[in-house]
PQR file of N, CA, C, O and H, with PARSE charges and radii, in Angstrom:
ATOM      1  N   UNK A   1     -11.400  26.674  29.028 -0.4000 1.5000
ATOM      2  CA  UNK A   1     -10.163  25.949  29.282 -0.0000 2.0000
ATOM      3  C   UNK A   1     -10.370  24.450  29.070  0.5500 1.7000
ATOM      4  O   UNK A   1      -9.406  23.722  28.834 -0.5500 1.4000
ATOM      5  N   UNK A   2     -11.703  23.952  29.159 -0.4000 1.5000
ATOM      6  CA  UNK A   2     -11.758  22.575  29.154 -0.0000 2.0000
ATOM      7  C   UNK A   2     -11.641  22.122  27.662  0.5500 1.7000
ATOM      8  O   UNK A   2     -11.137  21.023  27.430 -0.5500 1.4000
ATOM      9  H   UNK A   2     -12.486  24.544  29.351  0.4000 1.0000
ATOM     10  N   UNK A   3     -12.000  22.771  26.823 -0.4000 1.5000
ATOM     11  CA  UNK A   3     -12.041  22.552  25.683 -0.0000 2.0000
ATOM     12  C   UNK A   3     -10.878  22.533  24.855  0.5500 1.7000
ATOM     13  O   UNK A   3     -10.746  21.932  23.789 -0.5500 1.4000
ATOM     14  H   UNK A   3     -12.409  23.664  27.011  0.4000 1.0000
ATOM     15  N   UNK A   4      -9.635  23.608  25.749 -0.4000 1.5000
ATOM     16  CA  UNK A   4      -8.278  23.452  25.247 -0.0000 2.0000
ATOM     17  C   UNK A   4      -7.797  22.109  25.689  0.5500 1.7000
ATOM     18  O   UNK A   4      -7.021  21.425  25.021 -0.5500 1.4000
ATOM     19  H   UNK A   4      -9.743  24.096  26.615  0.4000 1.0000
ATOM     20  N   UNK A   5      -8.057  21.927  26.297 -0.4000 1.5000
ATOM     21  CA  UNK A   5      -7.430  20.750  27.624 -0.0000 2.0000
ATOM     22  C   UNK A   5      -8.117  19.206  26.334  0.5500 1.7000
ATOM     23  O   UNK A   5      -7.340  18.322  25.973 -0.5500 1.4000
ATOM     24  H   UNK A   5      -8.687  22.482  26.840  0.4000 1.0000
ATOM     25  N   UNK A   6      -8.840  19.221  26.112 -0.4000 1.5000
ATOM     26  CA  UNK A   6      -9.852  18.029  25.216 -0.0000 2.0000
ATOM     27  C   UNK A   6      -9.135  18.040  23.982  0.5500 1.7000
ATOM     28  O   UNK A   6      -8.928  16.954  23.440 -0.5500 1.4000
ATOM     29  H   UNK A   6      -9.472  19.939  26.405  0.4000 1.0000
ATOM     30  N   UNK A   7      -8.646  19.281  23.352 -0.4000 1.5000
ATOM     31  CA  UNK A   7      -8.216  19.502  22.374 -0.0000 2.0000
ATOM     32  C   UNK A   7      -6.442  18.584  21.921  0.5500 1.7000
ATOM     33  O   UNK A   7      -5.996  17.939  20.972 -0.5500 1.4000
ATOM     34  H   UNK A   7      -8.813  20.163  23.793  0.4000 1.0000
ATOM     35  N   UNK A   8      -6.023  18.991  23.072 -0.4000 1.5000
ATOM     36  CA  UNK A   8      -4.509  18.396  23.183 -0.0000 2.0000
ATOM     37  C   UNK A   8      -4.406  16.943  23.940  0.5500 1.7000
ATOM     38  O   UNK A   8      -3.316  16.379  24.036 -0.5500 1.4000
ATOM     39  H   UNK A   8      -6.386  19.515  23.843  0.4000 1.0000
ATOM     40  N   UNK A   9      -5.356  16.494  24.360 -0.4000 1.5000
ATOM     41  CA  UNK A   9      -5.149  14.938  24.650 -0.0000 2.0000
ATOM     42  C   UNK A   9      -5.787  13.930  23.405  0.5500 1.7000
ATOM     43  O   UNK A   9      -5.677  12.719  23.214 -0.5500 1.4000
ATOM     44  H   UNK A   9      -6.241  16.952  24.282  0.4000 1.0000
ATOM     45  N   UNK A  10      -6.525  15.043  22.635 -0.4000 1.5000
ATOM     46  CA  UNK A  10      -7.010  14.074  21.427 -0.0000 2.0000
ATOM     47  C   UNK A  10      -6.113  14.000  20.441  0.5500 1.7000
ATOM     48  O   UNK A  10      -5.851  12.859  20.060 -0.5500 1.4000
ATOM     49  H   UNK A  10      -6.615  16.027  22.790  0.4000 1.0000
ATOM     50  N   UNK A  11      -5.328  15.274  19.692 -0.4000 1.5000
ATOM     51  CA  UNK A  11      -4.309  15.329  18.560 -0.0000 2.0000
ATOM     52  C   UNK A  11      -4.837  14.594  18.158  0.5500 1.7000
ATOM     53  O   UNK A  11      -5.945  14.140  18.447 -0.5500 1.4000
ATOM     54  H   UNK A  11      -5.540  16.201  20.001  0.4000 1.0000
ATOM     55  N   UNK A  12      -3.390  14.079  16.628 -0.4000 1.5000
ATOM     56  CA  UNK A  12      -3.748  13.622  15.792 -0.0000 2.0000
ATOM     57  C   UNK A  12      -3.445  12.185  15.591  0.5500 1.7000
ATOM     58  O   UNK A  12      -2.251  11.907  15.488 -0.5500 1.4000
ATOM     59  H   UNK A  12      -2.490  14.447  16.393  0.4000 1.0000
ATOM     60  N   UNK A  13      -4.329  11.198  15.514 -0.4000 1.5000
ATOM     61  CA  UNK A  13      -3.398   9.552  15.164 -0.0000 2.0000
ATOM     62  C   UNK A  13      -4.228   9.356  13.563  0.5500 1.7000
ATOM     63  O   UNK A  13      -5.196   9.825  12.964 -0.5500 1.4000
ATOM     64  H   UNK A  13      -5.300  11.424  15.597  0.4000 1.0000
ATOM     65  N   UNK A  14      -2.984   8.205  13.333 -0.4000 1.5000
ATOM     66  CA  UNK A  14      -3.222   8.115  11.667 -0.0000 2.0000
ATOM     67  C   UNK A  14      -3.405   6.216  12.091  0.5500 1.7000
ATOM     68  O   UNK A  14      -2.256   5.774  12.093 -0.5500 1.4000
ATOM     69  H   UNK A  14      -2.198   7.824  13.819  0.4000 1.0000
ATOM     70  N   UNK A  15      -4.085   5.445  12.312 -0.4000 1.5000
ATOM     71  CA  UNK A  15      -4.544   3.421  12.335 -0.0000 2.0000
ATOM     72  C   UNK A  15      -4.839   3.663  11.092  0.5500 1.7000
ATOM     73  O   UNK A  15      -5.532   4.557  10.609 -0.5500 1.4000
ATOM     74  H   UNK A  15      -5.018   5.805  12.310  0.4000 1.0000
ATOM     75  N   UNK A  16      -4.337   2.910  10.664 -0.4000 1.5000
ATOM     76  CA  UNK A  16      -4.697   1.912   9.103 -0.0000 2.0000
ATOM     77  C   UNK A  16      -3.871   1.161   9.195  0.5500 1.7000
ATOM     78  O   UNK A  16      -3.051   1.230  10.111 -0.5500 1.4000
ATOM     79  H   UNK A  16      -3.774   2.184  11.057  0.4000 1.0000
ATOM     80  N   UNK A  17      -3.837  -0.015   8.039 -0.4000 1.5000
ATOM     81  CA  UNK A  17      -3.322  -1.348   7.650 -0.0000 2.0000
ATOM     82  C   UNK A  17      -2.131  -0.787   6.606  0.5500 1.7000
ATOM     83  O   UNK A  17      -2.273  -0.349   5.464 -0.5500 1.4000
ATOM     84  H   UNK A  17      -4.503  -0.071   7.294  0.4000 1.0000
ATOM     85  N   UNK A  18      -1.138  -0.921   7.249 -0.4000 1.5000
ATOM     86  CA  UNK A  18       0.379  -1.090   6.259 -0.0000 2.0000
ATOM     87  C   UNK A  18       0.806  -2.472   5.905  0.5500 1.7000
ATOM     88  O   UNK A  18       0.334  -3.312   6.670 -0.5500 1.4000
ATOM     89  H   UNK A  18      -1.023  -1.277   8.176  0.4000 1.0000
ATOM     90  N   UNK A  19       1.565  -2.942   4.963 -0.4000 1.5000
ATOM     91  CA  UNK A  19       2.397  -3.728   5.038 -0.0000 2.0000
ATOM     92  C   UNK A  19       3.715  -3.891   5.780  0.5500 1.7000
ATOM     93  O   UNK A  19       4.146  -4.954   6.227 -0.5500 1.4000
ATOM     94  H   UNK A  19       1.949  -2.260   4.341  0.4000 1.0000
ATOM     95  N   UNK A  20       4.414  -2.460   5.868 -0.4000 1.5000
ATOM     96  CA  UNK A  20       5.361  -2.743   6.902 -0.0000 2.0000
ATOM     97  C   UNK A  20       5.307  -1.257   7.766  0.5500 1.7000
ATOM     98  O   UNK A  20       5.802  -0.192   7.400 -0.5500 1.4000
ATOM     99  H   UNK A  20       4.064  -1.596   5.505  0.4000 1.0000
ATOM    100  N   UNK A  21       4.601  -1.513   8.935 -0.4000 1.5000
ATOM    101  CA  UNK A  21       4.724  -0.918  10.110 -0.0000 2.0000
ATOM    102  C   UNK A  21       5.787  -0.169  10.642  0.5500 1.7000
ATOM    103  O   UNK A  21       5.629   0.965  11.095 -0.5500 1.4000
ATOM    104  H   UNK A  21       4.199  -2.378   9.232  0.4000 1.0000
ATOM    105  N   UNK A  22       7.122  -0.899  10.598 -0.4000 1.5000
ATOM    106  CA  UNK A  22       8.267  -0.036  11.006 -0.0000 2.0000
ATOM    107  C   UNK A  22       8.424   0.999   9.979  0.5500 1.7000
ATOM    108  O   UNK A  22       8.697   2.080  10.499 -0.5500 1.4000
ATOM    109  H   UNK A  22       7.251  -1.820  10.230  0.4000 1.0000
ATOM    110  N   UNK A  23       8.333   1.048   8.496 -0.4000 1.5000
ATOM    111  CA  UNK A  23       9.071   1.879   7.451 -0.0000 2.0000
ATOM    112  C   UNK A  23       7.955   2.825   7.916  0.5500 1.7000
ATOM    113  O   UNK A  23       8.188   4.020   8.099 -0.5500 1.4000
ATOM    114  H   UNK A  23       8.111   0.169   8.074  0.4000 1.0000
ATOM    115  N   UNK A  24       6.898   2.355   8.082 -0.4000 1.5000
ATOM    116  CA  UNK A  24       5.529   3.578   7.911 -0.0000 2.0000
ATOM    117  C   UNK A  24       5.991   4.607   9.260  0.5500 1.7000
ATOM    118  O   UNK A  24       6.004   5.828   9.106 -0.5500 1.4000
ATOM    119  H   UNK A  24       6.709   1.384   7.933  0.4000 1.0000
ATOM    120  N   UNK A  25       6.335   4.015  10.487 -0.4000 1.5000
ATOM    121  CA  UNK A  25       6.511   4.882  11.408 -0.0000 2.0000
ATOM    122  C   UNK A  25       7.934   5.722  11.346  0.5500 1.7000
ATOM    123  O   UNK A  25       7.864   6.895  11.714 -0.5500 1.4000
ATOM    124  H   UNK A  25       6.323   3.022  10.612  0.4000 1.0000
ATOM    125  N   UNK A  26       9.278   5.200  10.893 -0.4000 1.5000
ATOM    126  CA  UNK A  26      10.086   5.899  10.020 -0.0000 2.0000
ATOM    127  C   UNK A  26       9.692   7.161   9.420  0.5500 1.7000
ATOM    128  O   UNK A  26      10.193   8.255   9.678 -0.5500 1.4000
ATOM    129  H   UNK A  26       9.335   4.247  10.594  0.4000 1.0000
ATOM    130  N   UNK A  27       8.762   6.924   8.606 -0.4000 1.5000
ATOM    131  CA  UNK A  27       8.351   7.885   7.658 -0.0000 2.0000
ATOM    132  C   UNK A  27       8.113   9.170   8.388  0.5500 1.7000
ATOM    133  O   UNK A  27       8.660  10.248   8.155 -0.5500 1.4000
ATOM    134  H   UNK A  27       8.355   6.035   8.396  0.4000 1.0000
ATOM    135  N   UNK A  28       7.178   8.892   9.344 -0.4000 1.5000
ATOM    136  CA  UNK A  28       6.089   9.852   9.918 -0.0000 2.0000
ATOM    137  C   UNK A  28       7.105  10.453  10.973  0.5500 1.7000
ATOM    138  O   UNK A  28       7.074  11.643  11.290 -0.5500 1.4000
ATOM    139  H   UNK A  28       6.734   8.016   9.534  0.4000 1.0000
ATOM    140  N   UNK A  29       7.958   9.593  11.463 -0.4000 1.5000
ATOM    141  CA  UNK A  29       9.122   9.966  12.575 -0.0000 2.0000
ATOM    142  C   UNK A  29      10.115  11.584  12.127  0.5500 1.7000
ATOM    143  O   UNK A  29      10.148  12.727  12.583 -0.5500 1.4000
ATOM    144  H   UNK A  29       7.983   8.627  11.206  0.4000 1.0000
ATOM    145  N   UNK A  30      10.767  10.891  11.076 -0.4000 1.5000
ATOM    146  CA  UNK A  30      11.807  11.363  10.294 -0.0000 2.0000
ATOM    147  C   UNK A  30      11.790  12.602   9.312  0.5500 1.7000
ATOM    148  O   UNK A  30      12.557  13.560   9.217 -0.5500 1.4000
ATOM    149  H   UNK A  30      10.740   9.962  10.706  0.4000 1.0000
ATOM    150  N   UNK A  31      10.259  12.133   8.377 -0.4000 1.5000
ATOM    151  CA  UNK A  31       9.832  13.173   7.348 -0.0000 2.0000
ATOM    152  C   UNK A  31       8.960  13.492   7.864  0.5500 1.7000
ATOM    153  O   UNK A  31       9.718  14.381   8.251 -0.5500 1.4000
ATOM    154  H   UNK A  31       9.636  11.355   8.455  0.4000 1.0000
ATOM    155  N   UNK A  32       7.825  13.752   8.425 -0.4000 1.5000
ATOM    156  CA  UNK A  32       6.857  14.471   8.776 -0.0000 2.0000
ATOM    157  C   UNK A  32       6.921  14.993  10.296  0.5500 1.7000
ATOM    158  O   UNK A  32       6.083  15.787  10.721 -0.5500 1.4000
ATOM    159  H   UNK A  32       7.209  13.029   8.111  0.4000 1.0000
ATOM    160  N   UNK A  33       7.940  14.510  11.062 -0.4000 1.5000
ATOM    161  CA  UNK A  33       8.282  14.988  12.231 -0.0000 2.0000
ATOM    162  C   UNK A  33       7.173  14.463  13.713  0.5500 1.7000
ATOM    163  O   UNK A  33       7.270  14.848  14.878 -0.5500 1.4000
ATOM    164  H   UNK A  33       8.621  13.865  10.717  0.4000 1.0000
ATOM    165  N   UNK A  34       6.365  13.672  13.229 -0.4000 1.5000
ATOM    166  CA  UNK A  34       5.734  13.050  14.476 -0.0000 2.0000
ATOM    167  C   UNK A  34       6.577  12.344  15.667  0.5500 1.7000
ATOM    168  O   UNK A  34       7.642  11.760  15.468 -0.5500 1.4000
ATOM    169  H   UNK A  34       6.286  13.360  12.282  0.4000 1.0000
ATOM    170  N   UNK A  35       6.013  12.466  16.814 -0.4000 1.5000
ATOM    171  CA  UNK A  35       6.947  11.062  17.642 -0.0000 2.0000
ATOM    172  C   UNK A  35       5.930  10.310  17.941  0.5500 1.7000
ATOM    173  O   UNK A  35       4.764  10.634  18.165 -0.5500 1.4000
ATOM    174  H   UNK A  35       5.148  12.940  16.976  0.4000 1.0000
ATOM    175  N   UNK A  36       6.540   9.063  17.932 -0.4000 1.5000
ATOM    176  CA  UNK A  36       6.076   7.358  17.606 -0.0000 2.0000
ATOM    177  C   UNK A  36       5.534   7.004  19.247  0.5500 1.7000
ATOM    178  O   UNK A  36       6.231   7.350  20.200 -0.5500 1.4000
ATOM    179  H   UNK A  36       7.488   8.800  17.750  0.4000 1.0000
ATOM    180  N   UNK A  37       4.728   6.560  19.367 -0.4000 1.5000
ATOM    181  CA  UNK A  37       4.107   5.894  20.345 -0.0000 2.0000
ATOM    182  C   UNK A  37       4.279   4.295  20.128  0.5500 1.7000
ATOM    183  O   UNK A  37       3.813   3.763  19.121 -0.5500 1.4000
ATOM    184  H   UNK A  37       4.161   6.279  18.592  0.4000 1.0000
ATOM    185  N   UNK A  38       4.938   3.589  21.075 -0.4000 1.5000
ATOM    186  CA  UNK A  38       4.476   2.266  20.599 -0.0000 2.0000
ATOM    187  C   UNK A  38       3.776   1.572  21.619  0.5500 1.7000
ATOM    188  O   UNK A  38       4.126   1.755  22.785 -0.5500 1.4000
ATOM    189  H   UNK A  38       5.316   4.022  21.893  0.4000 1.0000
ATOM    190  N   UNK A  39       2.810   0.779  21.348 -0.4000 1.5000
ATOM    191  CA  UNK A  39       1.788   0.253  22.194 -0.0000 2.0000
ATOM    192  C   UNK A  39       2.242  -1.281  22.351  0.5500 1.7000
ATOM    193  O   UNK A  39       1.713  -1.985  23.212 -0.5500 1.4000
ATOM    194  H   UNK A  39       2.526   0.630  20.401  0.4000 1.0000
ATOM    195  N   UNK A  40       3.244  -1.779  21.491 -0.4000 1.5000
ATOM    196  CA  UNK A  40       3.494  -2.966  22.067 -0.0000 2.0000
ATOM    197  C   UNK A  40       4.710  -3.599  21.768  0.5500 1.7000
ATOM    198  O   UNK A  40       4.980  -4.688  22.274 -0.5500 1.4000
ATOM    199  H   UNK A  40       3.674  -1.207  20.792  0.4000 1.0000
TER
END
């Protein structure tokens, strides 16, 4: 069970350097169906 539990608080994040941040999270929102975390 611990290992399920490790499994789902890690998922998946995508950090890299965009030029524009909002269109990139758009993208991932809209077309790929992620939800957006924002940290600041």
């Amino acid at each position: 069970m611990e290992m399920n539990r490790k499994m789902s608080l890690v998922g998946l994040s995508c950090i890299f350097p965009v030029p524009n941040i909002t269109k990139t999270k758009e993208f991932y929102v809209e077309r790929l169906g992620f939800r957006a975390v924002e940290y600041f």
